[in-house]
VMD Tcl script that builds the backbone (N, CA, C; Angstrom):
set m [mol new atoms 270]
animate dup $m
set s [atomselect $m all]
$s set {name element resname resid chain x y z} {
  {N N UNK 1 A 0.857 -1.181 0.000}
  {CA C UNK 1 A 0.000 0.000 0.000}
  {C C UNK 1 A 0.896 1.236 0.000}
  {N N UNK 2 A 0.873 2.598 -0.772}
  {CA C UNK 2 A 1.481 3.444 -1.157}
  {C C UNK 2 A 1.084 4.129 -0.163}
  {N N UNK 3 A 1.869 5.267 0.112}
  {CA C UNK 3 A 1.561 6.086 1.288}
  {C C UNK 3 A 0.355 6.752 1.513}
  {N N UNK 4 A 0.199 7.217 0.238}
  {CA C UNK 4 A -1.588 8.277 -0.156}
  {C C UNK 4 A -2.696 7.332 0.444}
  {N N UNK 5 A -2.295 5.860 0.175}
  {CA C UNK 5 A -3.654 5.038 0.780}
  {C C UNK 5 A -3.824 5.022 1.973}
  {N N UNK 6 A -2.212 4.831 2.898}
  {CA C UNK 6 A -2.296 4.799 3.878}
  {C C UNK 6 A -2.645 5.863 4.925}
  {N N UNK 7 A -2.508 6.991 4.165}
  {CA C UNK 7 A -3.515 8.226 4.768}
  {C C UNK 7 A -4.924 8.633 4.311}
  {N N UNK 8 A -5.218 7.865 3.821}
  {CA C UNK 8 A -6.695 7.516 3.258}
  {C C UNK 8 A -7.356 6.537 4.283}
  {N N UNK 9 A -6.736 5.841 4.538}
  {CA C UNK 9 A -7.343 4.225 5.199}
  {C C UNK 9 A -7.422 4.568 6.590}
  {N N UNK 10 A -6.387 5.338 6.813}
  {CA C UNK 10 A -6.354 5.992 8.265}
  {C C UNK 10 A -7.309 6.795 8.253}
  {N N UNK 11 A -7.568 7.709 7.583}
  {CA C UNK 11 A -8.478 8.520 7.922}
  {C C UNK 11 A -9.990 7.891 7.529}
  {N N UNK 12 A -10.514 6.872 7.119}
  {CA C UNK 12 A -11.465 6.608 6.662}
  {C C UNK 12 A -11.812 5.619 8.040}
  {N N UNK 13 A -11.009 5.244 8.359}
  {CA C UNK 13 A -10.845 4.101 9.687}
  {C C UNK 13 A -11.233 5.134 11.026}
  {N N UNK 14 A -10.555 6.311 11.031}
  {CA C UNK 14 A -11.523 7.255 12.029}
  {C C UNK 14 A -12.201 7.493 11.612}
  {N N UNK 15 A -12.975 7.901 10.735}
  {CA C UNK 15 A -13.939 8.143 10.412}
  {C C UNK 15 A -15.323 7.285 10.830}
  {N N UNK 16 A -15.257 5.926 10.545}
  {CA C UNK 16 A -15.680 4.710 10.833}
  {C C UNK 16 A -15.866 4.827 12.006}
  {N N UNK 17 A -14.513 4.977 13.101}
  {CA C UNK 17 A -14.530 4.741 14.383}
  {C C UNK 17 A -15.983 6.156 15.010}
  {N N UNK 18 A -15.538 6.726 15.194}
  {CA C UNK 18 A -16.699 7.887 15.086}
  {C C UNK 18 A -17.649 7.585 14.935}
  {N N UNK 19 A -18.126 7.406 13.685}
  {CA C UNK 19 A -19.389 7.427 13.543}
  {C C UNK 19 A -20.060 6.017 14.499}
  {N N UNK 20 A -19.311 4.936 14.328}
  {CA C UNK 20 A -19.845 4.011 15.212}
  {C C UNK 20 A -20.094 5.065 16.492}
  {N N UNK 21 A -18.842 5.852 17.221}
  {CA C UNK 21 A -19.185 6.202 18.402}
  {C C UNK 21 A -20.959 7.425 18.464}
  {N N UNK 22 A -21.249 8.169 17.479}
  {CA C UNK 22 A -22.461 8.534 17.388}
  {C C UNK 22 A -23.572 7.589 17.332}
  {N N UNK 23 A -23.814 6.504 16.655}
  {CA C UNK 23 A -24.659 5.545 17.072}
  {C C UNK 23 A -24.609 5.295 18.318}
  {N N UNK 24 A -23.900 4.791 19.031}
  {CA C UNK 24 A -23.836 4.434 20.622}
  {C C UNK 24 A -24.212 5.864 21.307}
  {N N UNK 25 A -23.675 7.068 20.988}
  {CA C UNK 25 A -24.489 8.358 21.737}
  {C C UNK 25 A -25.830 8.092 21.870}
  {N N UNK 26 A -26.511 8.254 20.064}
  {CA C UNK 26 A -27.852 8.426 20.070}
  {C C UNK 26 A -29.118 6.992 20.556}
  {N N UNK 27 A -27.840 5.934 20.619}
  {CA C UNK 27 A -28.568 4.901 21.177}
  {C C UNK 27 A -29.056 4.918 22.480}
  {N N UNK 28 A -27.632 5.463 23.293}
  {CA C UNK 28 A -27.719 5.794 24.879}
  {C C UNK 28 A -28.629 7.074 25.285}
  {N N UNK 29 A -28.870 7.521 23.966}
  {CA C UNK 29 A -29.613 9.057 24.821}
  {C C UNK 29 A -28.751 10.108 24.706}
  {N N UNK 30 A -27.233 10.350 24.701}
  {CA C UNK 30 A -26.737 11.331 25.096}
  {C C UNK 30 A -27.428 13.114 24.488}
  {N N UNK 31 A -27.148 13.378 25.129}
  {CA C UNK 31 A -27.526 14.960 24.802}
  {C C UNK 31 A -26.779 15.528 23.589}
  {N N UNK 32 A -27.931 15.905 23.046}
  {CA C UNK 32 A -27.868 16.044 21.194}
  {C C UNK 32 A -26.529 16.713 20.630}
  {N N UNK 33 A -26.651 18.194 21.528}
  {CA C UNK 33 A -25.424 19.054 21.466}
  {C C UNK 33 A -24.321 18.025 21.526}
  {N N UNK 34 A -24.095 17.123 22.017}
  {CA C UNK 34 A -22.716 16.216 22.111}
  {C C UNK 34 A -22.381 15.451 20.642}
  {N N UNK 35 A -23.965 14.789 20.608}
  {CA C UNK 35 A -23.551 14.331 19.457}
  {C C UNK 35 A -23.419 14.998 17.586}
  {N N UNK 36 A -23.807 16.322 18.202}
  {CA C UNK 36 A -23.915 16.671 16.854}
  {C C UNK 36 A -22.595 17.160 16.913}
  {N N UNK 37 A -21.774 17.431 18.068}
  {CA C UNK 37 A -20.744 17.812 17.545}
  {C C UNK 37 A -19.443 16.338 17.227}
  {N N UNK 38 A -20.311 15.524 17.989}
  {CA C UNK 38 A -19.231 13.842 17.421}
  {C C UNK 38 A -19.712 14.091 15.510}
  {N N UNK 39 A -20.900 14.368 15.547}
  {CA C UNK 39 A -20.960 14.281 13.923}
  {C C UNK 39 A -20.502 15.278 13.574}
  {N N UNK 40 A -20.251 16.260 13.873}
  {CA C UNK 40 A -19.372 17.101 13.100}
  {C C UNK 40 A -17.973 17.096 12.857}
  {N N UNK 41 A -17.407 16.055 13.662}
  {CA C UNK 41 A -15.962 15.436 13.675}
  {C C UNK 41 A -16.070 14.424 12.323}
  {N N UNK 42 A -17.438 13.464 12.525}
  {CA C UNK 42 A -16.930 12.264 11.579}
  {C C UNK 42 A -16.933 13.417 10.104}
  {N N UNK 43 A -17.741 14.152 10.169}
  {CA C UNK 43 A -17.830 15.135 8.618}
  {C C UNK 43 A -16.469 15.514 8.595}
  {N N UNK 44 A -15.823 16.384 9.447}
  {CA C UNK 44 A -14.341 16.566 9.128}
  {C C UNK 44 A -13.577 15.899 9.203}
  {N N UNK 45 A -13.417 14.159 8.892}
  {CA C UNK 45 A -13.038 13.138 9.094}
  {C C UNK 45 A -13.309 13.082 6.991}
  {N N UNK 46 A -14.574 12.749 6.973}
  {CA C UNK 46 A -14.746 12.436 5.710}
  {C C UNK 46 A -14.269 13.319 4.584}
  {N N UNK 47 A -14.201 14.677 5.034}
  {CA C UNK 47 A -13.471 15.759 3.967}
  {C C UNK 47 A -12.605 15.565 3.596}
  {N N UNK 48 A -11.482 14.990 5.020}
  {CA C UNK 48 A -10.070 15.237 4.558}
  {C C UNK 48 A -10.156 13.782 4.261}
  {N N UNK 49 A -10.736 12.720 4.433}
  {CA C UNK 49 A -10.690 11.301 3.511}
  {C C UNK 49 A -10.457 11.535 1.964}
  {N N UNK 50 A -12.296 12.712 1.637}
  {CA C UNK 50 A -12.302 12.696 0.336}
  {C C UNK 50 A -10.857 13.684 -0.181}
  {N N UNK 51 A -10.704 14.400 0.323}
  {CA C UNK 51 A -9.357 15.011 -0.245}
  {C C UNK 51 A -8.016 14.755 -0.460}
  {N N UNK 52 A -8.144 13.406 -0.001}
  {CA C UNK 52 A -6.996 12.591 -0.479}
  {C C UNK 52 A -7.401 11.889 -1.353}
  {N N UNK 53 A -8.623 11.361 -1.656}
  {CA C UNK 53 A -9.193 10.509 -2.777}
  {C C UNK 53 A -9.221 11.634 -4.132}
  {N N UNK 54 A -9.396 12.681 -3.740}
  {CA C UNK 54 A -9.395 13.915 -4.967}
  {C C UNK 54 A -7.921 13.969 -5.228}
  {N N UNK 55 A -7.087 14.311 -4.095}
  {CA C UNK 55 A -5.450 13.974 -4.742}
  {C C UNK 55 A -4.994 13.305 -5.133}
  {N N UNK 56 A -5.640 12.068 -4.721}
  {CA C UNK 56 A -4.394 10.982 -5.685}
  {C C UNK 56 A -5.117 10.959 -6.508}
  {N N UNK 57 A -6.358 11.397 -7.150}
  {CA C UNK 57 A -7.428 11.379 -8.521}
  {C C UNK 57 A -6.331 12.003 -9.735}
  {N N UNK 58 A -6.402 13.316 -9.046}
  {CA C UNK 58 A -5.696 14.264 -9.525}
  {C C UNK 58 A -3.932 14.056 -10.259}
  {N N UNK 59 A -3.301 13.172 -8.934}
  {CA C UNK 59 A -1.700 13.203 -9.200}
  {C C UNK 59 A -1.560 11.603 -10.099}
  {N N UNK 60 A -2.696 11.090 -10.218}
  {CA C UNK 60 A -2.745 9.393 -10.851}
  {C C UNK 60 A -3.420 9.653 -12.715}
  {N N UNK 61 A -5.052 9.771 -12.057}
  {CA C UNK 61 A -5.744 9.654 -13.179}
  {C C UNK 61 A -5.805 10.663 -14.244}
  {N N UNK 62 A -5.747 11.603 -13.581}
  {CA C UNK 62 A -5.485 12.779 -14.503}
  {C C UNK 62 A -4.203 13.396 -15.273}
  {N N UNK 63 A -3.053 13.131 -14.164}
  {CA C UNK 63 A -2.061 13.167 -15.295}
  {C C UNK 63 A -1.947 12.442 -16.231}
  {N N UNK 64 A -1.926 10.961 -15.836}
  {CA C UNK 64 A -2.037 9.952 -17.219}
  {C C UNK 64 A -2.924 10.785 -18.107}
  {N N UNK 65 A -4.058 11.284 -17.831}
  {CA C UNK 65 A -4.963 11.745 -19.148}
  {C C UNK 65 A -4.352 13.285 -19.449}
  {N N UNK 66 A -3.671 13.681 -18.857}
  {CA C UNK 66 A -2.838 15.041 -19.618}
  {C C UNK 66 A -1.747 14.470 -20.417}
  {N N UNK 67 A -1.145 13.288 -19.774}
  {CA C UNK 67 A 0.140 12.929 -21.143}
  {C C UNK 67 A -0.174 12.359 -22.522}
  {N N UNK 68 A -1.503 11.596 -22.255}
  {CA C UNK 68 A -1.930 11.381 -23.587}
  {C C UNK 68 A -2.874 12.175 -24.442}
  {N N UNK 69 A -3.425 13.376 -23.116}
  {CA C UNK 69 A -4.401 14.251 -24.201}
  {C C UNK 69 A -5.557 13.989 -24.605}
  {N N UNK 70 A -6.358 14.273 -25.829}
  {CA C UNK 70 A -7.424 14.449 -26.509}
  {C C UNK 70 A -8.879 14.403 -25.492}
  {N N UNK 71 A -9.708 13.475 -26.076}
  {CA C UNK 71 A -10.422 13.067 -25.395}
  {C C UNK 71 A -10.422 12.702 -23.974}
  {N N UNK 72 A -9.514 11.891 -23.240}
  {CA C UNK 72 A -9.292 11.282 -21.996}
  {C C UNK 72 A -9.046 12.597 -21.148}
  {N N UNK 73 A -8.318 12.841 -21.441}
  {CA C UNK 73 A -8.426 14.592 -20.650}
  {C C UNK 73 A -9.525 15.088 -20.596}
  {N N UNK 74 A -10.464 15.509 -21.826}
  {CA C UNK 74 A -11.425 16.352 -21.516}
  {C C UNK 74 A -12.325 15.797 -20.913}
  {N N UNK 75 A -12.513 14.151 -20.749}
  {CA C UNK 75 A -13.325 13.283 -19.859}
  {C C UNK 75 A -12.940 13.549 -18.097}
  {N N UNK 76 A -11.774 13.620 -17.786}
  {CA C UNK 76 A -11.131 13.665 -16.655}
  {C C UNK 76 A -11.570 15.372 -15.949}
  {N N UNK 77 A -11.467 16.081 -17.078}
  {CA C UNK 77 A -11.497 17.921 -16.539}
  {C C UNK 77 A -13.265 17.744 -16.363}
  {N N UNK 78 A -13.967 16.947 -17.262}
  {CA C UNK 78 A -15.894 17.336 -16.968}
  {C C UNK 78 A -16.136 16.548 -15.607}
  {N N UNK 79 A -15.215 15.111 -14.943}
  {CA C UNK 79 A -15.799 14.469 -14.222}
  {C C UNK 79 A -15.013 15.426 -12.747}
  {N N UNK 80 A -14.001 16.208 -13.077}
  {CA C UNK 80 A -13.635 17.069 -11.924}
  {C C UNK 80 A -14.453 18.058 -11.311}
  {N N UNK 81 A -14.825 18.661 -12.775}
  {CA C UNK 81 A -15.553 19.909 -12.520}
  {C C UNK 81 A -17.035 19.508 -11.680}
  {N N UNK 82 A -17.592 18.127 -12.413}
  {CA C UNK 82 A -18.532 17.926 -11.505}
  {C C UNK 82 A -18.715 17.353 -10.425}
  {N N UNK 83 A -17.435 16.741 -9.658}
  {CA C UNK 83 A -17.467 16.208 -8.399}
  {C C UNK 83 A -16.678 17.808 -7.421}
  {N N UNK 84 A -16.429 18.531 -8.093}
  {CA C UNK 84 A -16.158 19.790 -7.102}
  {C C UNK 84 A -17.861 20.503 -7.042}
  {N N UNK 85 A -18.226 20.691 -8.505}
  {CA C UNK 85 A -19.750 21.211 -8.101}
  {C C UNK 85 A -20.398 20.548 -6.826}
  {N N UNK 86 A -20.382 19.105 -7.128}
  {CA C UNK 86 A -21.522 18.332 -5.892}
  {C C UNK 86 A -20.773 18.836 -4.653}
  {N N UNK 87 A -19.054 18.910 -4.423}
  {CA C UNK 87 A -18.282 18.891 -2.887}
  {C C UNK 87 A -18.801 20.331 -2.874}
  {N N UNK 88 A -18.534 21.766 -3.368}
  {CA C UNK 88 A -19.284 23.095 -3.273}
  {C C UNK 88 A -21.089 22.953 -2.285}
  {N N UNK 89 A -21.826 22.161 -3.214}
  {CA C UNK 89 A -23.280 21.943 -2.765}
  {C C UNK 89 A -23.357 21.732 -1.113}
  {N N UNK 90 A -22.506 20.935 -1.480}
  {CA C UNK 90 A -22.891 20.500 0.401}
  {C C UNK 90 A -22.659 20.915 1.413}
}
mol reanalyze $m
mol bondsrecalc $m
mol representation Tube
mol addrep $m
């Protein structure tokens, strides 16, 4: 496993861990304010997940499609533009 994964896996693995721990809040009752801010951890958990999944997108799939050009590139720049639109939305 290359390093990028391994800070992917890590962070996806807290992420995981977390959110399990919000189920057990809202199972036990805890007081909401607590857990909304455990969920607001696993969300900044999942950002910086996806932002390593956008970097190595970026430093893997997309250069390959800049060295060869034409088409494969302009496939790579429409599927960017629209997974930043949806990350913007939310």
């Amino acid at each position: 496993m290359n390093r990028d994964n391994e800070k992917l896996m890590i962070a996806m693995k807290k992420a995981k861990t977390s959110l399990d721990k919000v189920f057990k809040m809202v199972e036990g009752g805890r007081y909401c304010i607590d857990v909304i801010q455990q969920n607001l951890a696993v969300i900044g958990l999942l950002r910086s997940a996806n932002m390593e999944l956008l970097s190595g997108h970026i430093n893997t799939c997309v250069k390959n499609a800049a060295r060869k050009g034409g088409k494969e590139l302009d496939e790579k720049m429409v599927e960017l533009i629209k997974v930043l639109k949806i990350a913007q939305s939310k």
